[in-house]
PLY file of the C-alpha trace (Angstrom):
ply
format ascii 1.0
element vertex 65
property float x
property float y
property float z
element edge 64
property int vertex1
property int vertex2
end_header
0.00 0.00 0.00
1.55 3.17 -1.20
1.84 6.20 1.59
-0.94 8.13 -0.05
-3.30 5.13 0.25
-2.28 4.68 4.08
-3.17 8.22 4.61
-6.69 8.71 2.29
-7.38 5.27 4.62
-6.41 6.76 8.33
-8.48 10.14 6.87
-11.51 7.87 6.21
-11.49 6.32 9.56
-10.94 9.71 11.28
-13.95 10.81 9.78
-16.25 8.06 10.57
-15.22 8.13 13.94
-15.98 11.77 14.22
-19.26 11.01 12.42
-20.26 8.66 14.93
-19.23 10.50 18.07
-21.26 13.35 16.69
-24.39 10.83 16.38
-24.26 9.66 19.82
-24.65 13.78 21.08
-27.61 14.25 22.86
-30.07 16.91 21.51
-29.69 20.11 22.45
-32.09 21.12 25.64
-35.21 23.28 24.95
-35.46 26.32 26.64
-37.80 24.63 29.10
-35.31 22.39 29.80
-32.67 24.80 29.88
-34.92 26.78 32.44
-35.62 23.51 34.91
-31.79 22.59 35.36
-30.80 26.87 36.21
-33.85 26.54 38.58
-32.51 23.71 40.39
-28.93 24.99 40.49
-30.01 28.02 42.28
-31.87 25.94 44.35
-28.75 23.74 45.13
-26.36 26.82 45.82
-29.70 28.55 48.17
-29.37 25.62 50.22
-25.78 25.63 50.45
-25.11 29.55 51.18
-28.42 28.99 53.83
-26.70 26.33 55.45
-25.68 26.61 59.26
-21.97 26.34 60.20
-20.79 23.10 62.36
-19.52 24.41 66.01
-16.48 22.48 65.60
-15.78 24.62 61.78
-16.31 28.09 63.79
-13.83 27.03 66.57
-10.62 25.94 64.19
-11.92 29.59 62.56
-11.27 30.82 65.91
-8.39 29.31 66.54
-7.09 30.78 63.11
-7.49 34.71 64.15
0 1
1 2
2 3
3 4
4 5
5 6
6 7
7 8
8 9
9 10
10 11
11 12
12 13
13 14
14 15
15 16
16 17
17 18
18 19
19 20
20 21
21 22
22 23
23 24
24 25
25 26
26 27
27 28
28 29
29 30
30 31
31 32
32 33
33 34
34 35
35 36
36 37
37 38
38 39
39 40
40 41
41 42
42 43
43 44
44 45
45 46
46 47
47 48
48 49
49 50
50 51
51 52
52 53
53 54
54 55
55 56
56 57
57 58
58 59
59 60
60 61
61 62
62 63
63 64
């Protein structure tokens, strides 16, 4: 097999395997979609930021000063 025949053939399967990754993509989200997961990441960080300090974390902070 002559170099130029190696290559056209490593191209090819480049391509196909490119063409297939791009077939397994999931759809892109509708905006509903889109809407539901920033909802529930607010959600998420609300909780977090609302979340009460363990005794133990504000005493090694203590310590720390």
């Amino acid at each position: 097999m002559a170099d130029d025949d190696k290559n056209a053939d490593v191209a090819t399967r480049k391509a196909q395997v490119k063409g297939s990754a791009a077939q397994r993509k999931r759809p892109a989200a509708t905006g509903k979609e889109d809407a539901h997961v920033s909802q529930v990441l607010r959600t998420v960080y609300q909780r977090a930021v609302d979340e009460d300090i363990p005794s133990e974390m504000l005493d090694l902070l203590s310590k720390l000063d």
